[in-house]
py3Dmol code that shows the C-alpha trace and the ligand (Angstrom):
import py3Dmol

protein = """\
ATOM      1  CA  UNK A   1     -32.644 141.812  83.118  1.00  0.00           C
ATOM      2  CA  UNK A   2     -30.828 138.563  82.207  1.00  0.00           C
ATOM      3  CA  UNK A   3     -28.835 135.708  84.002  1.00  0.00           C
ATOM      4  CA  UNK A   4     -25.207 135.346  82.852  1.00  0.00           C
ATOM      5  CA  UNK A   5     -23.320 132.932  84.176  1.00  0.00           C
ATOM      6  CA  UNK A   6     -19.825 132.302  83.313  1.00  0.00           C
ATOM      7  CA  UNK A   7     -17.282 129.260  82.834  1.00  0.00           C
ATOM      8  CA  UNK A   8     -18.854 128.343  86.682  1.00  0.00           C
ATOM      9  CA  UNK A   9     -17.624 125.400  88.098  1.00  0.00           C
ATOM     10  CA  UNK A  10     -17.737 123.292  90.948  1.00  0.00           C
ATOM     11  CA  UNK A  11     -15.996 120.036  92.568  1.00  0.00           C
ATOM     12  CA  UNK A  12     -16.466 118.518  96.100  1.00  0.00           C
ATOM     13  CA  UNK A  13     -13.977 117.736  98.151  1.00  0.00           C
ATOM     14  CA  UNK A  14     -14.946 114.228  97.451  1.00  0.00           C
ATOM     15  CA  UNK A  15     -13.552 115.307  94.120  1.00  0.00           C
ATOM     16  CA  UNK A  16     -17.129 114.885  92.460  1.00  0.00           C
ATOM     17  CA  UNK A  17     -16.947 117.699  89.753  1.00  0.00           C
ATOM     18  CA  UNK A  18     -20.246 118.815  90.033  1.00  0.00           C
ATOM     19  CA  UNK A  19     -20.259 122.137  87.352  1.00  0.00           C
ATOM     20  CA  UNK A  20     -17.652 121.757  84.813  1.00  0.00           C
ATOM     21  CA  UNK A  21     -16.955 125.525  82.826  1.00  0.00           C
ATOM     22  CA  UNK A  22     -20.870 125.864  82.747  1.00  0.00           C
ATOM     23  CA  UNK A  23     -21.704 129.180  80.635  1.00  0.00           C
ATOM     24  CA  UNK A  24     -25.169 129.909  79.931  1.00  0.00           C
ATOM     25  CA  UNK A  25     -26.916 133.479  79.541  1.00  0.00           C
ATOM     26  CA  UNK A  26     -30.965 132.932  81.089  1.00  0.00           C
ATOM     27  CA  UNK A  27     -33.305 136.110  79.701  1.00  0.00           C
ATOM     28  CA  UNK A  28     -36.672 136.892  81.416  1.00  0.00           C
ATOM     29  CA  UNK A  29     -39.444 134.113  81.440  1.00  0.00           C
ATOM     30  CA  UNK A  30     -39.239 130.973  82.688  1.00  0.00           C
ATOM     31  CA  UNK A  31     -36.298 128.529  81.567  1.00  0.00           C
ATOM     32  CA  UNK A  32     -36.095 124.786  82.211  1.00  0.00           C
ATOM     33  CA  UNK A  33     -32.650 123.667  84.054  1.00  0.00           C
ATOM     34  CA  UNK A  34     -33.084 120.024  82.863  1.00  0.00           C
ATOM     35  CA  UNK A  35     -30.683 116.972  83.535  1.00  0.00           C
ATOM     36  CA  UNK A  36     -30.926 113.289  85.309  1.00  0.00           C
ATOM     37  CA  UNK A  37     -30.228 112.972  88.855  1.00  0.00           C
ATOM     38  CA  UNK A  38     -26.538 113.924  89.906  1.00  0.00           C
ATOM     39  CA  UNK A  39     -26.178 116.180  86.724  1.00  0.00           C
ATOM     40  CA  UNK A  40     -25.734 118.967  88.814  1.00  0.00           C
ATOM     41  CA  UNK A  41     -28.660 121.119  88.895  1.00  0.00           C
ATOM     42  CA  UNK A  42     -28.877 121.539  92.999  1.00  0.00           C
ATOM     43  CA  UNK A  43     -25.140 122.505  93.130  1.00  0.00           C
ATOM     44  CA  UNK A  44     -25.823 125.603  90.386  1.00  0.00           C
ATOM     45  CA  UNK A  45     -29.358 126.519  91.790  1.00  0.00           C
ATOM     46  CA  UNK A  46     -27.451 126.307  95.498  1.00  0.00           C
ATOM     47  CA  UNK A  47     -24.454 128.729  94.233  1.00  0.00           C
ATOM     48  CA  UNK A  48     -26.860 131.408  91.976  1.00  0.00           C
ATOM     49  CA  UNK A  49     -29.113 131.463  95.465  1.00  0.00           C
ATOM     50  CA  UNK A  50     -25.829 132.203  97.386  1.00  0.00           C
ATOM     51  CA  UNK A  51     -26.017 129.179  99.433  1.00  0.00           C
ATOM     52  CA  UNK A  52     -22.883 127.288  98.348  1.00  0.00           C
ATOM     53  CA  UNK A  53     -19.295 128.844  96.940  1.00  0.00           C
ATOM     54  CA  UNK A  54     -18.203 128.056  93.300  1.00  0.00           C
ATOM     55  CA  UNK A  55     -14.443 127.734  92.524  1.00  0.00           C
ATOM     56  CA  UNK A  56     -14.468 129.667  89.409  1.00  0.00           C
ATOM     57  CA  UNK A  57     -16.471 131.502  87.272  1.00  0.00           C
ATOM     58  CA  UNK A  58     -18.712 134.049  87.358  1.00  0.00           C
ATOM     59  CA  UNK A  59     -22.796 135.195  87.417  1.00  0.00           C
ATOM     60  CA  UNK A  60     -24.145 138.545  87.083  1.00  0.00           C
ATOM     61  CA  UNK A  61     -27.896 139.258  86.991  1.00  0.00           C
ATOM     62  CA  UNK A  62     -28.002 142.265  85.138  1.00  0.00           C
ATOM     63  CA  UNK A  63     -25.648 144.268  87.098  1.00  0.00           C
ATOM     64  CA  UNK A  64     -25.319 142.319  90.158  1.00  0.00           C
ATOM     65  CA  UNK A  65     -22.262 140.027  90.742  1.00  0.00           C
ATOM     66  CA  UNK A  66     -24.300 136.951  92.326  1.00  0.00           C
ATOM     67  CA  UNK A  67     -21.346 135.543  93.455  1.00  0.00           C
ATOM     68  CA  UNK A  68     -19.809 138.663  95.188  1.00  0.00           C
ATOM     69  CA  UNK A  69     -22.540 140.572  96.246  1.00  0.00           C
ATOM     70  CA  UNK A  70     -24.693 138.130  98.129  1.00  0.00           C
ATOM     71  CA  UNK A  71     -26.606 140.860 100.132  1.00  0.00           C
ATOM     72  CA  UNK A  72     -28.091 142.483  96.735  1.00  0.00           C
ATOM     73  CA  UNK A  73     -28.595 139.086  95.430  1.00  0.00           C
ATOM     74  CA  UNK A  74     -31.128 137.687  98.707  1.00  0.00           C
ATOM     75  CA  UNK A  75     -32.843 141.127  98.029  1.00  0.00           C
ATOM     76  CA  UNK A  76     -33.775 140.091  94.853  1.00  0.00           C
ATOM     77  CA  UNK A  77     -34.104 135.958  94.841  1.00  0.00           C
ATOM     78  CA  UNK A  78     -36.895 133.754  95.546  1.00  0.00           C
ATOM     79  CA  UNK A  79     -36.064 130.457  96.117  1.00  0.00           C
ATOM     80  CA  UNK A  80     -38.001 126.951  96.514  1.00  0.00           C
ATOM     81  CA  UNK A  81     -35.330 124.121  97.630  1.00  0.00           C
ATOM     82  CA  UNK A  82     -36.579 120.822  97.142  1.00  0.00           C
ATOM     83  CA  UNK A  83     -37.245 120.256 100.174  1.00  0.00           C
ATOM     84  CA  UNK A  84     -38.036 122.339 103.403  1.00  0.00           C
ATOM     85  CA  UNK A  85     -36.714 119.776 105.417  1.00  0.00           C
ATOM     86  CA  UNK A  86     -39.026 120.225 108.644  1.00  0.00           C
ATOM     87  CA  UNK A  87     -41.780 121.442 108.045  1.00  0.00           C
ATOM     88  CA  UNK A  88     -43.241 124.138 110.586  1.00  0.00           C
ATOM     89  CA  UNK A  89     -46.294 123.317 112.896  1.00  0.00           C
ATOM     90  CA  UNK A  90     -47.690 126.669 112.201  1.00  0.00           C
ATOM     91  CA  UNK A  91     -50.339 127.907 109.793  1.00  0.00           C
ATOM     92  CA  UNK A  92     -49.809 128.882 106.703  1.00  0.00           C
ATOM     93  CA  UNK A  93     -50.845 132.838 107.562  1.00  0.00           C
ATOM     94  CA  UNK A  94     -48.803 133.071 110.344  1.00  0.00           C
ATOM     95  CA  UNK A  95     -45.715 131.564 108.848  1.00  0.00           C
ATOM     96  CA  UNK A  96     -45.936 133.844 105.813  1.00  0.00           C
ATOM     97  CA  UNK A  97     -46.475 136.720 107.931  1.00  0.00           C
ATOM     98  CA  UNK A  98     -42.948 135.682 109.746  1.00  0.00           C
ATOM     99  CA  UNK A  99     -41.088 135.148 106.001  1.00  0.00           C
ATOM    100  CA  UNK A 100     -42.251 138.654 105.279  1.00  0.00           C
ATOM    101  CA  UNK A 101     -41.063 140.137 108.362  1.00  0.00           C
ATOM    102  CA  UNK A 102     -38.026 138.278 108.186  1.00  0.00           C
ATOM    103  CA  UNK A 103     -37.937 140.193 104.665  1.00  0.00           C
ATOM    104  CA  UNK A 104     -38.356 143.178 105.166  1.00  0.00           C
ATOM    105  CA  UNK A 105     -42.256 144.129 105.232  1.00  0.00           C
ATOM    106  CA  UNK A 106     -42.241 145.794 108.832  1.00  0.00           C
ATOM    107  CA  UNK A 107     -45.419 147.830 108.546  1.00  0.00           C
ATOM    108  CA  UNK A 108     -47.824 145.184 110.120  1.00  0.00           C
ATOM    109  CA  UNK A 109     -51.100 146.591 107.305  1.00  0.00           C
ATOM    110  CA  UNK A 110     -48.952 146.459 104.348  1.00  0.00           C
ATOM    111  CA  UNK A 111     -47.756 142.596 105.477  1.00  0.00           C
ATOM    112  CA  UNK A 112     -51.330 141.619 105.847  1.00  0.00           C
ATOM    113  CA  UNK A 113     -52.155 142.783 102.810  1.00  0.00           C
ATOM    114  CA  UNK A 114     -49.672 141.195 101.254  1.00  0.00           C
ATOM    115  CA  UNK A 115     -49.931 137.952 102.936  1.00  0.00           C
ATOM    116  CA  UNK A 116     -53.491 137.453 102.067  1.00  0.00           C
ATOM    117  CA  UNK A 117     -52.989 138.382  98.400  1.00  0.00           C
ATOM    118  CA  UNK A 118     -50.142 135.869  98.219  1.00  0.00           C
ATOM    119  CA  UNK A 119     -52.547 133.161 100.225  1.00  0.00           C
ATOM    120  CA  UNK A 120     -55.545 133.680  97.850  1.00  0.00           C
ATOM    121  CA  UNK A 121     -52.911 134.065  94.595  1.00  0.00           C
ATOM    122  CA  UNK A 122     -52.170 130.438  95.166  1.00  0.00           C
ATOM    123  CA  UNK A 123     -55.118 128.904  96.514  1.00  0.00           C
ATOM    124  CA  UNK A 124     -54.402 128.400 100.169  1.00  0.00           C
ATOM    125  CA  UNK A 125     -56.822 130.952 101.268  1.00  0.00           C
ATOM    126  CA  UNK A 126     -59.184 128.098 103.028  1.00  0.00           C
ATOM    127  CA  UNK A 127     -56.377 126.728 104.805  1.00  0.00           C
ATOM    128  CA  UNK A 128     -54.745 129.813 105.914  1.00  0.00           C
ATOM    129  CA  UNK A 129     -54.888 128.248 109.472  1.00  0.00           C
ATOM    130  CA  UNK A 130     -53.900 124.758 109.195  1.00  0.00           C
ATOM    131  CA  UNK A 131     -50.634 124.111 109.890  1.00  0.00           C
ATOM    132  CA  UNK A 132     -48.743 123.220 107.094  1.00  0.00           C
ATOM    133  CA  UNK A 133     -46.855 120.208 108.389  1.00  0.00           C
ATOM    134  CA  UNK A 134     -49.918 118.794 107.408  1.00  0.00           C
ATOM    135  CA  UNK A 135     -50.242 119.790 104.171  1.00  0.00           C
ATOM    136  CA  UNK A 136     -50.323 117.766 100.787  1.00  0.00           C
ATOM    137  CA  UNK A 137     -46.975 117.787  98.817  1.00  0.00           C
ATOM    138  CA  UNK A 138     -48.963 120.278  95.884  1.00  0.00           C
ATOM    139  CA  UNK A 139     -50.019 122.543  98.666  1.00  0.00           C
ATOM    140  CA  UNK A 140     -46.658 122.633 100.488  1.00  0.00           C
ATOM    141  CA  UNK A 141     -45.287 123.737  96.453  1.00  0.00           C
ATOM    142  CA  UNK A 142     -47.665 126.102  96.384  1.00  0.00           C
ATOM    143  CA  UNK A 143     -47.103 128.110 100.098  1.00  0.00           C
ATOM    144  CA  UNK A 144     -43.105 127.609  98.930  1.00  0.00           C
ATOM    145  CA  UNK A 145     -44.061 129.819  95.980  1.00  0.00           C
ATOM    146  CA  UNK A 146     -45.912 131.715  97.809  1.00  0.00           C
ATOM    147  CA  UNK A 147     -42.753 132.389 100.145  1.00  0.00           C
ATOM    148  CA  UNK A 148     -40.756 132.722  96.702  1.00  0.00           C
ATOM    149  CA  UNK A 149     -43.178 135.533  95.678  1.00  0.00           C
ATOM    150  CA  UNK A 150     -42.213 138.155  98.866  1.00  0.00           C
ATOM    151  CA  UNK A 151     -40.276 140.925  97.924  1.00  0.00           C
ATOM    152  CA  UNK A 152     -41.127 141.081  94.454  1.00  0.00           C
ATOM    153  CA  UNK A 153     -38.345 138.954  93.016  1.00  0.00           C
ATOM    154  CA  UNK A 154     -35.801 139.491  89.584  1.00  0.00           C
ATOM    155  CA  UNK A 155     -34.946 135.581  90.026  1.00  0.00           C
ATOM    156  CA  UNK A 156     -37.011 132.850  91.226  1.00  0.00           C
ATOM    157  CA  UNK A 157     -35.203 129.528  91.323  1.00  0.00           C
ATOM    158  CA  UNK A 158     -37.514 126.392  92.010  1.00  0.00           C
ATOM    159  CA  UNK A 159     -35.463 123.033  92.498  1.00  0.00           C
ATOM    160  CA  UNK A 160     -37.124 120.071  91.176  1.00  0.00           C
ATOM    161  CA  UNK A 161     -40.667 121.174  92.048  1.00  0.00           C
ATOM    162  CA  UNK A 162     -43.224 118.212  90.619  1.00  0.00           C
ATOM    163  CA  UNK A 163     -41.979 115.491  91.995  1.00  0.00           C
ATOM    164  CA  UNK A 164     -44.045 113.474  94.135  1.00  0.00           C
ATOM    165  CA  UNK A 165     -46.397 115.123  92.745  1.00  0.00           C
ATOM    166  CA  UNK A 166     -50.102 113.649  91.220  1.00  0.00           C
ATOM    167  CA  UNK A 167     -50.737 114.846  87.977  1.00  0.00           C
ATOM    168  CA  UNK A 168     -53.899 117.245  89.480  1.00  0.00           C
ATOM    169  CA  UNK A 169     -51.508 119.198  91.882  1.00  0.00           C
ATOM    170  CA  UNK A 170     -48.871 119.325  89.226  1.00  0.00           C
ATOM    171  CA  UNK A 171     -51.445 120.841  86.539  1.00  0.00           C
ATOM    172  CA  UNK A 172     -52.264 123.385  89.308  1.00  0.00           C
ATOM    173  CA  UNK A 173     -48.487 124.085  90.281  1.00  0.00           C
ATOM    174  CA  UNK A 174     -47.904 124.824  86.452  1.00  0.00           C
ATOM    175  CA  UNK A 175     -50.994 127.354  86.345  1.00  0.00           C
ATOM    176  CA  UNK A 176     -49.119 129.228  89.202  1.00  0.00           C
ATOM    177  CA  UNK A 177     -45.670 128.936  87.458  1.00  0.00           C
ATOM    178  CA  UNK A 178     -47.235 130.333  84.717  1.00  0.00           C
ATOM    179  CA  UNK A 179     -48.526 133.092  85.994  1.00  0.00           C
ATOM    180  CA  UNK A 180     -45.314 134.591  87.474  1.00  0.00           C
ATOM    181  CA  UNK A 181     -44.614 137.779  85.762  1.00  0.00           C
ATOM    182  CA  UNK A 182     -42.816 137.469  82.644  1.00  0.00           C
ATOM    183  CA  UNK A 183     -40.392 140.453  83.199  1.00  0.00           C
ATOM    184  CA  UNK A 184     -38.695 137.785  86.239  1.00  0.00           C
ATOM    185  CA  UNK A 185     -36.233 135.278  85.248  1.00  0.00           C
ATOM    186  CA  UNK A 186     -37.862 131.692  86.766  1.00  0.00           C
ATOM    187  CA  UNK A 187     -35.288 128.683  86.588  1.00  0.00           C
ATOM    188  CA  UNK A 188     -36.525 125.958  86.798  1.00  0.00           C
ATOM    189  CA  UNK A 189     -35.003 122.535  87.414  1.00  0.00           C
ATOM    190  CA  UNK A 190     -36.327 119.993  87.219  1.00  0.00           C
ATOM    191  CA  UNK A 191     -35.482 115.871  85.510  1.00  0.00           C
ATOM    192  CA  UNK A 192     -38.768 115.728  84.268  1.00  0.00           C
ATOM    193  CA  UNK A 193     -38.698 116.555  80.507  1.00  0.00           C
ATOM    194  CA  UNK A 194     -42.669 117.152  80.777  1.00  0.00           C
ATOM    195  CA  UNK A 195     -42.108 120.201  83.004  1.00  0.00           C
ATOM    196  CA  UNK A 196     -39.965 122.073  80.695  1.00  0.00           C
ATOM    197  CA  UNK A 197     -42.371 120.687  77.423  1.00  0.00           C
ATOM    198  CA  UNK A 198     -45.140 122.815  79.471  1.00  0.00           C
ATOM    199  CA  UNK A 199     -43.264 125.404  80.881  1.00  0.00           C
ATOM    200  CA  UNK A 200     -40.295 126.587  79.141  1.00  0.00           C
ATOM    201  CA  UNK A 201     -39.649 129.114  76.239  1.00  0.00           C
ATOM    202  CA  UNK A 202     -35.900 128.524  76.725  1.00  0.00           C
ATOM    203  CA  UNK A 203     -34.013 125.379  77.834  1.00  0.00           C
ATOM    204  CA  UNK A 204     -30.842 124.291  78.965  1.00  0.00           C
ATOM    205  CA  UNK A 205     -29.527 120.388  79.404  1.00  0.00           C
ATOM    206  CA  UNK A 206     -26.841 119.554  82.048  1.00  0.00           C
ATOM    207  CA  UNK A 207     -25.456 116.077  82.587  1.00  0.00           C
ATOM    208  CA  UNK A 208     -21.942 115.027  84.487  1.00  0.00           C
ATOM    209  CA  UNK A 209     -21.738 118.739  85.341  1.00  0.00           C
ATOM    210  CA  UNK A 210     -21.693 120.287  81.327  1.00  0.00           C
ATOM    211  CA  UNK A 211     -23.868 121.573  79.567  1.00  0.00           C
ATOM    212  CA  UNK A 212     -24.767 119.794  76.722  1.00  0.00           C
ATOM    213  CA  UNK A 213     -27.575 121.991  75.060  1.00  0.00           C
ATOM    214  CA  UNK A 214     -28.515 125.891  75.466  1.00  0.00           C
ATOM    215  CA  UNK A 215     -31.873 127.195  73.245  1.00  0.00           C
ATOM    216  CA  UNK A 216     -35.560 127.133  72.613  1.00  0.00           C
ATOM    217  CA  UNK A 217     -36.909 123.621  73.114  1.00  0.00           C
ATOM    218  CA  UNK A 218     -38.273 123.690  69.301  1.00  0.00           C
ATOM    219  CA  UNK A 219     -34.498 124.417  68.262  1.00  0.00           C
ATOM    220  CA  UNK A 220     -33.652 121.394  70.428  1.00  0.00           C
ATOM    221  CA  UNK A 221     -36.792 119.551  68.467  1.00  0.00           C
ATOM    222  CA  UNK A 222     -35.683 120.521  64.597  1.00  0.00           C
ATOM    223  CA  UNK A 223     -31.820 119.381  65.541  1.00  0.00           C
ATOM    224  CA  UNK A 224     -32.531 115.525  65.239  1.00  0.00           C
ATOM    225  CA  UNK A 225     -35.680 116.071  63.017  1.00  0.00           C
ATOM    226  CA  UNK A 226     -35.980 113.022  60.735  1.00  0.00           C
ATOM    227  CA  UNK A 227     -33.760 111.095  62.745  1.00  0.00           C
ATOM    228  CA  UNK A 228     -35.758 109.574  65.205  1.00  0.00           C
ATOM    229  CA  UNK A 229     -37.092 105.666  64.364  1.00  0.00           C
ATOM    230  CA  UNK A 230     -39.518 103.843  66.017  1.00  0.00           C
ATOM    231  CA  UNK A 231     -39.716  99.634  66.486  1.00  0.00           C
ATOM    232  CA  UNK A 232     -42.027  97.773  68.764  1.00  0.00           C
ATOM    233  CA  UNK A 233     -39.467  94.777  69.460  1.00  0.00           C
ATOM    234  CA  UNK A 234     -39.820  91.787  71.671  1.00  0.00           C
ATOM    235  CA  UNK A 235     -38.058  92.110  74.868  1.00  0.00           C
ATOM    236  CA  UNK A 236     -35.418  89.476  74.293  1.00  0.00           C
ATOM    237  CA  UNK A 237     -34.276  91.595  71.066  1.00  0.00           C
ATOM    238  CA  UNK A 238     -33.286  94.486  73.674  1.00  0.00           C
ATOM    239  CA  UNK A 239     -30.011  93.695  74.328  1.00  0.00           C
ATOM    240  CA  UNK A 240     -29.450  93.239  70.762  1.00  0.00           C
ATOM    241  CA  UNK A 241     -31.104  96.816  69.419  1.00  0.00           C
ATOM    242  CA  UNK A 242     -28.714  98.310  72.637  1.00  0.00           C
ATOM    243  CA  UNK A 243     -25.640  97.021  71.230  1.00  0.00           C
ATOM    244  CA  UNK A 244     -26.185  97.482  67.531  1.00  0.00           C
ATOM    245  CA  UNK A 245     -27.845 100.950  67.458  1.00  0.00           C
ATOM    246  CA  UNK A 246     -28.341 104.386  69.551  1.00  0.00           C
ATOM    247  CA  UNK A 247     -31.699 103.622  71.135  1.00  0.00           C
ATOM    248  CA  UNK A 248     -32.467 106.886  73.024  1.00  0.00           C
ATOM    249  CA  UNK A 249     -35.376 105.333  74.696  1.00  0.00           C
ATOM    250  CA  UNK A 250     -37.122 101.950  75.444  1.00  0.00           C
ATOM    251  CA  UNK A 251     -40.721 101.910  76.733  1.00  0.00           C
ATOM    252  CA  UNK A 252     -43.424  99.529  77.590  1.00  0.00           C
ATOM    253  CA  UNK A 253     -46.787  99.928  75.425  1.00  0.00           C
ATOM    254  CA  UNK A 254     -49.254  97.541  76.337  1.00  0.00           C
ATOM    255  CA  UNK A 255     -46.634  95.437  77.696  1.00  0.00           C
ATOM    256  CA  UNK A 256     -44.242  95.166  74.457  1.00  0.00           C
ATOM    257  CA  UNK A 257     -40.905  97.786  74.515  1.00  0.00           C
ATOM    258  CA  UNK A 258     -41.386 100.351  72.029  1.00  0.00           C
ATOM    259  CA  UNK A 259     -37.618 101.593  71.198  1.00  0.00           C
ATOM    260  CA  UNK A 260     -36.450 104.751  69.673  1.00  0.00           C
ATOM    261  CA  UNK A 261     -33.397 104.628  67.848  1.00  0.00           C
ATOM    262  CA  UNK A 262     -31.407 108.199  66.224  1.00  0.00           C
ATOM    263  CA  UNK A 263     -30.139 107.482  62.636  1.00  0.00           C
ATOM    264  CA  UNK A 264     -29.535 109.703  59.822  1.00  0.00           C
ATOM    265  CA  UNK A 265     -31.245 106.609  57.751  1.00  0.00           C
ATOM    266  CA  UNK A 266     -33.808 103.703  58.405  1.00  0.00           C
ATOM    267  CA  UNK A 267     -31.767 101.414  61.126  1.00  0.00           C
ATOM    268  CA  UNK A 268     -33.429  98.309  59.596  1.00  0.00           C
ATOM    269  CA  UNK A 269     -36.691  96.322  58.509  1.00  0.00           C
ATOM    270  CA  UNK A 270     -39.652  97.678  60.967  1.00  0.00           C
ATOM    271  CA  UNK A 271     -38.912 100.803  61.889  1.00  0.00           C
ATOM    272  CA  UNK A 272     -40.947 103.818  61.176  1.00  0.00           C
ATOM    273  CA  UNK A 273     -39.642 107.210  61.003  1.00  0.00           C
ATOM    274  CA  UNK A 274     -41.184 109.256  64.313  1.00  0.00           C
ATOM    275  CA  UNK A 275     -41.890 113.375  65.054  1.00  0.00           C
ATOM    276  CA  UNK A 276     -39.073 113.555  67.916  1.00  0.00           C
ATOM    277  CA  UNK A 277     -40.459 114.608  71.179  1.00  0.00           C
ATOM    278  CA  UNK A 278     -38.605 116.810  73.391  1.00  0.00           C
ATOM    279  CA  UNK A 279     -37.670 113.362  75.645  1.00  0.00           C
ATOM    280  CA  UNK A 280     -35.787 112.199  72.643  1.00  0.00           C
ATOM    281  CA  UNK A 281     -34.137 115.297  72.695  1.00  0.00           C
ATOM    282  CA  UNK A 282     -32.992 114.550  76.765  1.00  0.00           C
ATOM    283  CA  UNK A 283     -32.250 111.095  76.191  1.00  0.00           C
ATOM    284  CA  UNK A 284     -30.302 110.913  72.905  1.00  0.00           C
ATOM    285  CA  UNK A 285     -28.453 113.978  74.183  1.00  0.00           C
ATOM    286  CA  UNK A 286     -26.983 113.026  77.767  1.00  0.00           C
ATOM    287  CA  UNK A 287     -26.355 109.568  76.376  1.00  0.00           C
ATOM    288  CA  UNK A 288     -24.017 110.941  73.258  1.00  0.00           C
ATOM    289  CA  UNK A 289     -20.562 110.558  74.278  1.00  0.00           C
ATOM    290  CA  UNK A 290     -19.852 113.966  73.111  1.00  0.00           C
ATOM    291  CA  UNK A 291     -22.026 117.300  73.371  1.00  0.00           C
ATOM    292  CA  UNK A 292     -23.627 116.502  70.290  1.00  0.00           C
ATOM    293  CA  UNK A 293     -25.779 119.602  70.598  1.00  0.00           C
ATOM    294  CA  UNK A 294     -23.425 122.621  71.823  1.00  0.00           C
TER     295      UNK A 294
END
"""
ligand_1 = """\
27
LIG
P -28.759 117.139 90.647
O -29.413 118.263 91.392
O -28.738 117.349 89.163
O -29.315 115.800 91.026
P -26.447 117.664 92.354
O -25.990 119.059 92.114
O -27.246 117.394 93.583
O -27.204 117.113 91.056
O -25.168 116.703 92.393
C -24.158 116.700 91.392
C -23.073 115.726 91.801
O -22.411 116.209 92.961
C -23.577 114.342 92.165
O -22.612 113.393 91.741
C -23.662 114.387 93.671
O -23.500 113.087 94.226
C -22.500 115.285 94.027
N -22.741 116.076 95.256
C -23.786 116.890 95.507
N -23.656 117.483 96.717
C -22.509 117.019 97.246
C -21.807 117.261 98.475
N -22.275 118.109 99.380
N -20.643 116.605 98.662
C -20.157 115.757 97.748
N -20.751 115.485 96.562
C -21.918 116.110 96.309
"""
view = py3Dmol.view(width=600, height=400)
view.addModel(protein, "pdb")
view.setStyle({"model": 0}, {"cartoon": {"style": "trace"}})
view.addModel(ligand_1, "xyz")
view.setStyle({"model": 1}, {"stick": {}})
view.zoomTo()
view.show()
């Protein structure tokens, strides 16, 4: 089964256009949604989980029309928002044993069965009975897959899932991700280029509402190959480097910026050609002033 979404769009009434003619086909296995704050990843993870209308377009998932058909789609989604909002005083058993009701799972055996596989499948089983307002941010990711996993679903969509995260919960939330079946397609979005490094076998990149980039994250890796070039500067030459050449990044290495600049050829004196990470790839693409990529 495969995602494919269709010249989609989206704008506010605030007249924010939020998807602009976003096509994009997702197969099986998990694929990164990646883009910077206010690219519009919530709005298209909102309107494939049927929570929010497009204005054109279309999505089928295999042969289910996700924007007509809302009923088949909630049969087969699981979705983690970003955030719960409140979150419920009540353990983490009982308030999986609700979601599953709430689903569907009426024969009260079959739901405890199910609810303490899902508890133990993401390591919650010793705190089955705290109440999960109380919960650390990695554990509240975790019982939200958890909730995702009921129903055995085609799609999971996870919105921005590591952040505020330590780097201990996040290593555990990825060893969950990745064990979510690979016959499921998993979108997740996310701003963090590291998640979809880890995660991904297939990436998209969204800024301003278009996407800029659809493919395999080495494909997005060999398409500015050699042209990635490396200075350690002095902070006052900043502005200068900015204005005179594409620096896709700028970061502090024992207190001195390290830039990155894209080139076909050495920029100037000093700079040494570098193996482009995928965060060059992000950065050099959403600050092209054309899809450089598509
Ligand atoms: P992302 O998830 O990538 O941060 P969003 O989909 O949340 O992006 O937002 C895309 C754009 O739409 C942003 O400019 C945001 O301010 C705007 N936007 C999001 N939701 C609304 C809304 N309900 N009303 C008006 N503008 C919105």
């Amino acid at each position: 089964m495969e995602l494919v979404i269709n010249g989609l769009s989206k704008t506010y009434g605030n007249g924010v256009k939020a998807l602009d003619n976003v096509s994009l086909t997702i197969p099986t296995g998990m694929f990164g949604l990646l883009g910077p704050n206010g690219a519009g990843k919530s709005t298209l993870m909102r309107i494939l989980a049927t929570l929010q209308e497009a204005d054109a377009g279309t999505a089928m998932l295999g042969d289910i029309n996700v924007l007509k058909d809302k009923e088949a789609v909630r049969k087969v989604l699981g979705y983690l928002p970003q955030e719960f909002g409140v979150y419920p005083r009540v353990s983490a058993y009982q308030m999986l044993d609700h979601i599953a009701l709430l689903k569907g799972v009426t024969k009260g055996s079959e739901r405890k069965d199910l609810v303490e596989a899902l508890l133990q499948k993401v390591n919650l089983w010793e705190h089955r009975k705290r109440r999960i307002a109380g919960f650390s941010g990695g554990m509240k990711q975790r019982f939200g897959i958890a909730q995702s996993l009921i129903g055995e679903p085609k799609l999971i969509i996870v919105d921005e899932p590591t952040a505020g995260l330590d780097p201990g919960e996040r290593n555990r939330f990825y060893n969950l991700l990745t064990e979510i079946g690979e016959n499921v397609v998993v979108i997740l979005s996310t701003h963090i280029v590291q998640d979809v490094q880890e995660l991904c076998k297939n990436m998209a990149i969204i800024n301003k509402g278009q996407l800029l980039f659809a493919g395999a994250p080495n494909d997005a890796l060999s398409s500015i190959d050699g042209k990635v070039w490396e200075k350690t500067i002095v902070k006052e030459e900043l502005e200068r480097y900015s204005n005179t050449h594409h620096v896709i990044s700028n970061k502090l290495v024992a207190g001195r910026p390290v830039i990155h600049v894209l080139a076909d050829a050495p920029p100037e004196e000093g700079f040494v050609k570098t193996a482009p990470t995928l965060e060059d790839v992000f950065f050099s693409t959403i600050t092209a002033t054309t899809p450089v990529l598509a």
